[in-house]
C-alpha positions as CSV (number, residue, x, y, z in Angstrom):
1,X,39.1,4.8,15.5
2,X,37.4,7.9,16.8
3,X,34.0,8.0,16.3
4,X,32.2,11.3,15.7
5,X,29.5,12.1,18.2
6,X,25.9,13.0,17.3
7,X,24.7,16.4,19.1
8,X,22.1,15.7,21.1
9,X,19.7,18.4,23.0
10,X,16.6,17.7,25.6
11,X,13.5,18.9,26.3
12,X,10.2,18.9,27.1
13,X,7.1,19.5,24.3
14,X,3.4,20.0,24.1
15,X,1.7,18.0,21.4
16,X,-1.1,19.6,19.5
17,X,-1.6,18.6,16.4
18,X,-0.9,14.8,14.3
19,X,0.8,15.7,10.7
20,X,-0.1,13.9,7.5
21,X,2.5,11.0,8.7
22,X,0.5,10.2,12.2
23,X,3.6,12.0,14.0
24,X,2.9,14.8,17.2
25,X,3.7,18.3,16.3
26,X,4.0,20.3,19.4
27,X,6.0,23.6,21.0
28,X,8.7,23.1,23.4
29,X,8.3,24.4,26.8
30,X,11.7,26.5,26.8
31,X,12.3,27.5,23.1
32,X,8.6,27.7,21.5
33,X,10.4,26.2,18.7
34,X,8.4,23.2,16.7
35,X,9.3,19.8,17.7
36,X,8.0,16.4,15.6
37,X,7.5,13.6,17.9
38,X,6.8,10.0,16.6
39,X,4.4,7.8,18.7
40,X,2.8,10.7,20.6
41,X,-0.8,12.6,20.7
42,X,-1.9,15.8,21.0
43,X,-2.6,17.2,24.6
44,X,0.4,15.2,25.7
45,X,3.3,16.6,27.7
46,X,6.5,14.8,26.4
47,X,9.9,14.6,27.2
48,X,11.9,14.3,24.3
49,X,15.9,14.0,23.3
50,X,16.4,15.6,19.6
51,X,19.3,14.2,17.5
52,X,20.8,16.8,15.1
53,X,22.1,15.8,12.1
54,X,23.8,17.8,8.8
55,X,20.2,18.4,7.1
56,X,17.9,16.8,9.5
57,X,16.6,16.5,13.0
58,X,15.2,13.5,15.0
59,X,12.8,13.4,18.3
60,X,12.6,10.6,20.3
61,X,10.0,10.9,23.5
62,X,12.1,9.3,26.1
63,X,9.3,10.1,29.2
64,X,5.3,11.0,28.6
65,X,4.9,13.2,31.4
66,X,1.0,13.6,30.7
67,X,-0.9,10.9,28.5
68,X,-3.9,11.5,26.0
69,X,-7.1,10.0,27.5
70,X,-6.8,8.7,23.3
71,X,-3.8,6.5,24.1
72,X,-4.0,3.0,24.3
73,X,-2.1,-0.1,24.8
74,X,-0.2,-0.8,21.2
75,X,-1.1,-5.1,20.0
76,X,1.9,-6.1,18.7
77,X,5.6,-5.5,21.0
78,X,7.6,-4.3,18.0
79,X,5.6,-1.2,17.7
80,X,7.8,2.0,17.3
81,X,10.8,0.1,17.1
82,X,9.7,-1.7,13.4
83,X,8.9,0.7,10.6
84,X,5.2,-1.0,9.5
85,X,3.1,0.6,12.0
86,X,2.5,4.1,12.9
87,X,-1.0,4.3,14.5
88,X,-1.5,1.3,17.0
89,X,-1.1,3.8,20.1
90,X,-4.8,5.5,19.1
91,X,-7.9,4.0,20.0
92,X,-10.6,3.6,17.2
93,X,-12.0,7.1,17.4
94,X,-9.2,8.8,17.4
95,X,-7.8,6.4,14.5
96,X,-10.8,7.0,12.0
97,X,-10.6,10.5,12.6
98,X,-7.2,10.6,11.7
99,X,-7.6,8.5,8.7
100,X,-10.6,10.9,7.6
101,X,-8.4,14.1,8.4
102,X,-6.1,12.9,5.5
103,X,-8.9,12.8,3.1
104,X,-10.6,15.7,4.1
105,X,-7.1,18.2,4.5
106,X,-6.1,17.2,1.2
107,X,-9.7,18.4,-0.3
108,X,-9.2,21.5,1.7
109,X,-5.8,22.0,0.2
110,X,-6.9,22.4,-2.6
111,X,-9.8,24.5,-2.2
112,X,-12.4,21.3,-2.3
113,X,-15.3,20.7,-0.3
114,X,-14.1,18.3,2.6
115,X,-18.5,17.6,3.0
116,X,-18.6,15.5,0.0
117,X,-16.4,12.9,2.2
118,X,-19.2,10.2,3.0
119,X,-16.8,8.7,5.9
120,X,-14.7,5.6,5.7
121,X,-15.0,2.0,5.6
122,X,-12.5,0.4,8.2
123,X,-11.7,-3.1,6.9
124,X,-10.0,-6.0,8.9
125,X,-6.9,-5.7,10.2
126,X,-4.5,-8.6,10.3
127,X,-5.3,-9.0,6.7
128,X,-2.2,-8.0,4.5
129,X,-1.5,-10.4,2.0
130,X,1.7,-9.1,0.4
131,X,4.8,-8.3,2.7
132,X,8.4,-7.8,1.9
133,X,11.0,-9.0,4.1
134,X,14.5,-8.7,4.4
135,X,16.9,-11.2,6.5
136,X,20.4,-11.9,7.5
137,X,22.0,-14.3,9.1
138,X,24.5,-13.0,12.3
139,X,26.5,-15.6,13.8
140,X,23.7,-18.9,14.3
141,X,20.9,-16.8,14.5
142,X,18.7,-15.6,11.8
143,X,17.2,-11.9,12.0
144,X,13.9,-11.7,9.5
145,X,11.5,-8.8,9.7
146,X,10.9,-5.1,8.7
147,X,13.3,-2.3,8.7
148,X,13.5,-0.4,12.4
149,X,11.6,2.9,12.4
150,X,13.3,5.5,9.9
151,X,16.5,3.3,10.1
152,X,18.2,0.6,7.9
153,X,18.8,-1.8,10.8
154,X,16.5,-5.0,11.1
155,X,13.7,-5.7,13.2
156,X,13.6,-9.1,14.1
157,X,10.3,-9.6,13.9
158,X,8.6,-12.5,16.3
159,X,4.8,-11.5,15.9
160,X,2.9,-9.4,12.9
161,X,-0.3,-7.9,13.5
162,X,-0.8,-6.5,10.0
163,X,0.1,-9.7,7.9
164,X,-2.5,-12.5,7.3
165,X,-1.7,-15.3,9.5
166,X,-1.2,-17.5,6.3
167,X,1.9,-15.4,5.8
168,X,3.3,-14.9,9.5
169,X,3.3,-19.2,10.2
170,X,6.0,-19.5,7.8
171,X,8.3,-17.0,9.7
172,X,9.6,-19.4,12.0
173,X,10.0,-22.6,9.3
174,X,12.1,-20.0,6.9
175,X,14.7,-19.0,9.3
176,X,15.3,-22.8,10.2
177,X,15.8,-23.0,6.6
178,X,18.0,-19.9,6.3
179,X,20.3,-21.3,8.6
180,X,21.6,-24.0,5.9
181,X,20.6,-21.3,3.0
182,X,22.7,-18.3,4.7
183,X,26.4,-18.0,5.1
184,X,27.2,-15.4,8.0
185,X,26.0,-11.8,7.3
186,X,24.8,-12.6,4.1
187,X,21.4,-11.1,3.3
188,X,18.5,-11.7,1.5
189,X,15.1,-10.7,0.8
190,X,11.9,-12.4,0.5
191,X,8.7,-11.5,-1.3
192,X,5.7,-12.9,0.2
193,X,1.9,-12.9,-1.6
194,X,-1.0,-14.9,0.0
195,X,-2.8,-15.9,-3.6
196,X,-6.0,-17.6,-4.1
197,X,-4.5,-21.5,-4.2
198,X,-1.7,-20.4,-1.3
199,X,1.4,-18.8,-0.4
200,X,3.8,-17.5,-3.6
201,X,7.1,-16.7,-2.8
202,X,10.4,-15.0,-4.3
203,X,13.9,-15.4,-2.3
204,X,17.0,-13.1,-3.5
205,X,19.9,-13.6,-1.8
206,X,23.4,-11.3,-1.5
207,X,25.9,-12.3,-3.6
208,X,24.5,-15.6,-5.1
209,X,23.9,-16.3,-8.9
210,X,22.4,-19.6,-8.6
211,X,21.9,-22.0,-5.2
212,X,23.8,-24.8,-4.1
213,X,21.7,-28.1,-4.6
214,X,22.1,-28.3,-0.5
215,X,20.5,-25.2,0.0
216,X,17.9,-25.6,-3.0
217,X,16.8,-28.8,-1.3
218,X,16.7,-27.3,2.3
219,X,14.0,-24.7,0.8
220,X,12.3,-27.0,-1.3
221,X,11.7,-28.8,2.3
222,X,10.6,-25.7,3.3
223,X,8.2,-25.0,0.9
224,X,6.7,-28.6,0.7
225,X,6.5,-28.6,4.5
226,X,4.4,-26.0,4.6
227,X,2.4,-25.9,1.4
228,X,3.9,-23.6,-0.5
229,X,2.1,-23.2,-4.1
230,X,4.9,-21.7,-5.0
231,X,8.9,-20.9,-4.3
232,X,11.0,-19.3,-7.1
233,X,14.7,-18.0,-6.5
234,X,15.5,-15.3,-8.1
235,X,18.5,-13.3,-9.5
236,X,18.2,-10.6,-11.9
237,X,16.2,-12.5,-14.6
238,X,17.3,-15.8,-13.8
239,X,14.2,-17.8,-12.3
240,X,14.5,-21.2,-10.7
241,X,11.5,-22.4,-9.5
242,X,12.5,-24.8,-6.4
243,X,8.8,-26.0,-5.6
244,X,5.3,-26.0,-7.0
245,X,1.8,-27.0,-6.8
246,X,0.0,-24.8,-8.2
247,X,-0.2,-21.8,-10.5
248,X,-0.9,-18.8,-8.2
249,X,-3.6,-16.9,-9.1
250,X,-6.4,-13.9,-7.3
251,X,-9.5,-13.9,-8.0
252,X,-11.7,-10.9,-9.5
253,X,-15.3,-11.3,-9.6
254,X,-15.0,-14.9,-9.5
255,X,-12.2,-14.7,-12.3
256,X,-8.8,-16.1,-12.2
257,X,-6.0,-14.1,-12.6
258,X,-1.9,-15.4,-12.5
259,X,-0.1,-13.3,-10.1
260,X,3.4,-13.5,-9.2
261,X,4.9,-12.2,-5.7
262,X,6.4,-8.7,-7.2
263,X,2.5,-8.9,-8.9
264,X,0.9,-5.0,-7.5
265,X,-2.4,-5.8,-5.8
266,X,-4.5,-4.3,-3.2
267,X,-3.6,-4.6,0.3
268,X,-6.1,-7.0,1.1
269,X,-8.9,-10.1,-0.4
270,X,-12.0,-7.7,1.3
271,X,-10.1,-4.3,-0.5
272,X,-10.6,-5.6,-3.8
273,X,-14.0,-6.6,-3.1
274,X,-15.2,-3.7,-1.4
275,X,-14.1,-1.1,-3.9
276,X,-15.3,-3.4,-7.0
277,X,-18.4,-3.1,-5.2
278,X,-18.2,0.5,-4.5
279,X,-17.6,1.7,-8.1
280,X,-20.3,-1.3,-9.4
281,X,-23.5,1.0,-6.5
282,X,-22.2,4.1,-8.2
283,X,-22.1,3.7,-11.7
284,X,-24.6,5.5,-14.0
285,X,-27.5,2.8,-14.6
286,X,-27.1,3.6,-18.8
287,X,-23.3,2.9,-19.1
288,X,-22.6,1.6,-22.6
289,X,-18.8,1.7,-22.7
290,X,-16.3,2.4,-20.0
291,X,-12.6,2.8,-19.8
292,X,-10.4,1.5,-17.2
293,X,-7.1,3.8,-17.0
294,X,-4.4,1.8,-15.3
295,X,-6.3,-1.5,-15.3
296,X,-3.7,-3.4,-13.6
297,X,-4.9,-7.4,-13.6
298,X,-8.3,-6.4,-13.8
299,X,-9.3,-5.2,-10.1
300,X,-12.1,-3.2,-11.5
301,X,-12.1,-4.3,-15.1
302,X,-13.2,-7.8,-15.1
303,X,-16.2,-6.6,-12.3
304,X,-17.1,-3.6,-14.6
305,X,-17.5,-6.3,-17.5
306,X,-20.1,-8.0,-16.2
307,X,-22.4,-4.7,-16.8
308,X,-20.5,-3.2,-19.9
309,X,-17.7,-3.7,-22.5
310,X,-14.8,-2.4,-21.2
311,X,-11.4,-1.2,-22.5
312,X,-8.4,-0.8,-20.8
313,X,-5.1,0.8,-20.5
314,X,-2.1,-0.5,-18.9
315,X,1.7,0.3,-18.8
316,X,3.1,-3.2,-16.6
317,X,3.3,-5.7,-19.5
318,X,2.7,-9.0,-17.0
319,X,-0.4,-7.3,-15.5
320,X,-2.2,-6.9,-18.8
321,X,-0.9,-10.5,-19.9
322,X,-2.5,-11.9,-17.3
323,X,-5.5,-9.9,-17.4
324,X,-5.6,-10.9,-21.1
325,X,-5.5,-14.5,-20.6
326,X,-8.6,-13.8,-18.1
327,X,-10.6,-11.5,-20.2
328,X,-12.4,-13.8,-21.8
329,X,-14.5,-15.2,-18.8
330,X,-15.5,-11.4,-18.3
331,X,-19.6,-11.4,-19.1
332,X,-18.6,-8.7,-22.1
333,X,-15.7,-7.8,-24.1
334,X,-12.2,-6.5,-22.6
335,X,-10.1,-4.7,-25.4
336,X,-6.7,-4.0,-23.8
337,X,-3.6,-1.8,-24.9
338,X,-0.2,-1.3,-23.7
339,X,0.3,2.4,-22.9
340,X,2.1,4.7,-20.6
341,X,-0.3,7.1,-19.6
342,X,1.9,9.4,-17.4
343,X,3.8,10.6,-20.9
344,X,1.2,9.5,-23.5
345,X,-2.3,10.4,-21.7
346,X,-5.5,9.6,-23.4
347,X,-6.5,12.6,-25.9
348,X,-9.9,14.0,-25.7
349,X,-10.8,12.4,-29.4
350,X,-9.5,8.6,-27.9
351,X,-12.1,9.5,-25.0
352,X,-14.9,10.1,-27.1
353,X,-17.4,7.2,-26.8
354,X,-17.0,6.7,-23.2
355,X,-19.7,7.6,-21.3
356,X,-17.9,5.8,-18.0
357,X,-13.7,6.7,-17.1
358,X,-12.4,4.5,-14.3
359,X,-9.2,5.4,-13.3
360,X,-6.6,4.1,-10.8
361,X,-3.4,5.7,-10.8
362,X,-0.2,5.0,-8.8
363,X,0.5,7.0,-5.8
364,X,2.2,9.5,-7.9
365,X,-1.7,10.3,-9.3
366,X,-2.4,11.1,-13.1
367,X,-1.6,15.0,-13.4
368,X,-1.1,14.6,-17.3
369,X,-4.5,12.4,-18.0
370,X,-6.4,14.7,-15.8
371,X,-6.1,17.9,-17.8
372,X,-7.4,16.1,-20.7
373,X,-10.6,14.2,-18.5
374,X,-11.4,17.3,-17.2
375,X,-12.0,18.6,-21.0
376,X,-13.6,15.3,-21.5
377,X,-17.4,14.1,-22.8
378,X,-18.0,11.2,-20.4
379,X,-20.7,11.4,-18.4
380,X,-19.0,10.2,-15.2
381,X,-15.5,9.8,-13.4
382,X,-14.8,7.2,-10.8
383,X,-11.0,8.1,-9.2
384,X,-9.6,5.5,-6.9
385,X,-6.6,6.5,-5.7
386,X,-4.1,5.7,-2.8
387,X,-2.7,8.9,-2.0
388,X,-5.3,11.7,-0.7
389,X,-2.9,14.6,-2.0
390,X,-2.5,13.8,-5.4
391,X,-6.1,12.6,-5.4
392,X,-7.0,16.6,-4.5
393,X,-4.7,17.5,-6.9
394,X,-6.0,15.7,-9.7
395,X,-9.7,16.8,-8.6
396,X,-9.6,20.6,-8.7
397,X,-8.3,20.0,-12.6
398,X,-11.4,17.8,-13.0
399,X,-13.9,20.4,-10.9
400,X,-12.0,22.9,-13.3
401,X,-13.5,21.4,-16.4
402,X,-16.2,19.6,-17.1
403,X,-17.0,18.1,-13.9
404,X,-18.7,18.5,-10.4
405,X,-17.0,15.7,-7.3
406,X,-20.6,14.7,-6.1
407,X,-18.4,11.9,-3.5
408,X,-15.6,10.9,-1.6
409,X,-15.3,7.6,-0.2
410,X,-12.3,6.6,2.2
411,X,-11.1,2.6,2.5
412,X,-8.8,2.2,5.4
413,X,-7.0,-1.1,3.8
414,X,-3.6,0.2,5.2
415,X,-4.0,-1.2,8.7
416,X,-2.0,1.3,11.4
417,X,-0.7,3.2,8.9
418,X,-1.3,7.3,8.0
419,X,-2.1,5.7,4.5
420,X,-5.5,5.7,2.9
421,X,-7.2,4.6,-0.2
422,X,-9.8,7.4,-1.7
423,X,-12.6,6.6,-4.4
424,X,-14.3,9.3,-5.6
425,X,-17.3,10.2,-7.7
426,X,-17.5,12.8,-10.5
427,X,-19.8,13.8,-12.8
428,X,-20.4,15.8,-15.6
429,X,-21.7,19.3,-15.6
430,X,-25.1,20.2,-17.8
């Protein structure tokens, strides 16, 4: 069988600029054409081979002929070959500049003031506490990790730097197991969530309906080996929980709150924290009422009730369940409704009332909600957000209205990666 060849070109390419996804833009040396260089840093000299594909093009840097004086030695040995990690080769100036630049570019953008950004709050790395892996099983050797850099092959991960070490011991145990659970080149996934009483995790595997009792018991082992609180097999919405010891929960000022491991939470224990604490400093000292758009379990809904009642506004059924079933240890009252606020926003007579709107959109941001907030009587906005471009977006509607963005507050909670998480002040014009 003849297979087709990819073109392939060489060159050599200036760096002088990072774009919004931590990659080098720079000029090459013979063309002046752009290049897009992965793992690379302005002022560096690169030699670079350039895949050309039907509607793309890819760089690869195969020789740095100058390095940045910003370059360091990456921590973990899978960096630019696994897709997690995009940053590691920047040393910490360089890495909260960066991570500032995407807040402060995204204001600009959009016309904003980039000097309301109060600077960023670096937390821990090594901390994540959800990861999704995939695995498959080639010849008598398991491969579990992280998808290769923009590639569907599999990393086969033997070290994480990102992941909570709670979450990286078991790496080893499961593919002993996946070597009875796994027939060759079958493939599976596995959901991982480090919870408040332990580990929770989901296995899905290619192909498979329901496991053999052989296989169920070699992952119960597993699991009770390494104290699990929980392991559930899944397949569509058949559920068999293999092993158990404990109803997995998080915990929000001091609350309890059931998770599962699809369950959305912040990256990391010190994330949720640190922002509840954030918005708690900043809210208005007279807040009577405040409404928590996209609640979720209760990140910044069961810490606001301590101060204030509280309703909110959530579209995942099992998150507002569970935050339900928790509401009532909240200091004041949490009135919850089921709503989809991307095609049924708040109207301005629903807001009225509010003196406090907390909101906390998906990445996607809250285009449709904003228009009406900006028209809106509160007295104050607090926008937490994980994407700095629809953040902007959704703050020049705001600063077109009714309000004035006093603050911008960056949480780096994405360890290595060009993602960061915004909250942002707002308050209402006289």
């Amino acid at each position: 069988m003849n297979v087709k060849s990819i073109p392939t070109t060489i060159g050599q390419s200036t760096i002088f600029s990072l774009n919004s996804d931590g990659e080098g833009v720079g000029i090459d040396a013979e063309s002046s054409q752009n290049t897009t260089i992965p793992f690379t840093l302005p002022g560096e000299k690169v030699a670079y081979e350039c895949q050309h594909f039907k509607k793309k093009k890819k760089y690869v840097s195969r020789e740095y002929i100058t390095k940045s004086a910003d370059r360091i030695a990456p921590v973990c040995k899978h960096f630019t070959h696994c897709g997690g990690c995009m940053l590691q080769h920047m040393n910490a100036t360089m890495y909260r500049d960066f991570k500032q630049a995407q807040i402060t570019n995204a204001l600009v953008n959009e016309g904003l003031d980039p000097f309301v950004v109060d600077g960023i709050t670096i937390l821990p790395f090594g901390k994540r506490r959800r990861a999704n892996l995939d695995a498959i099983r080639k010849g008598d050797e398991i491969f579990l990790g992280f998808h290769r850099f923009r590639s569907h092959s599999l990393v086969n991960i033997q070290e994480c730097h990102t992941m909570d070490p709670a979450l990286t011991r078991l790496l080893e145990p499961l593919r002993e197991a996946f070597l009875i659970v796994l027939e060759p080149f079958q493939k599976a996934k596995v959901f991982f969530t480090l919870t408040h009483v332990g580990v929770d995790m989901s296995l899905e595997v290619q192909g498979i309906a329901e496991l053999e009792e052989s296989k169920r018991a070699a992952l119960k082992a597993f699991a009770k080996k390494m104290d699990v609180a929980r392991f559930v097999f899944r397949h569509r919405k058949f559920i068999d929980v293999i092993h158990q010891i404990a109803v997995p929960v998080v915990q929000f000022a001091g609350i309890d709150v059931t998770v599962d491991a699809y369950s959305f939470l912040q990256a990391t224990v010190e994330s949720d924290a640190h922002l509840a604490d954030y918005v708690l400093a900043e809210l208005i000292p007279d807040a009577e009422k405040i409404v928590d758009l996209f609640c979720g379990r209760g990140t910044l809904s069961l810490p606001l009730a301590s101060l204030a009642p509280v309703v909110g506004y959530e579209f995942d059924k099992p998150a507002l369940a569970a935050l339900e079933k928790a509401a009532p240890e909240a200091g004041h009252s949490i009135d919850l409704h089921l709503r989809d606020l991307f095609n049924e926003p708040l109207t301005r007579d629903e807001l009225k009332g509010f003196d406090v709107v907390v909101i906390d959109p998906p990445r996607a941001g809250a285009e449709a909600q904003s228009l009406v907030l900006a028209k809106c009587d509160a007295k104050q906005i607090i926008y937490v957000s994980c994407n700095p471009e629809t953040f902007a977006r959704d703050a020049r509607i705001l600063t077109q209205g009714n309000f004035a963005l006093k603050k911008v507050h960056g949480v780096d909670q994405f360890a290595w990666s060009p993602h960061i998480e915004v909250v942002a002040v707002f308050e209402r014009l006289k």
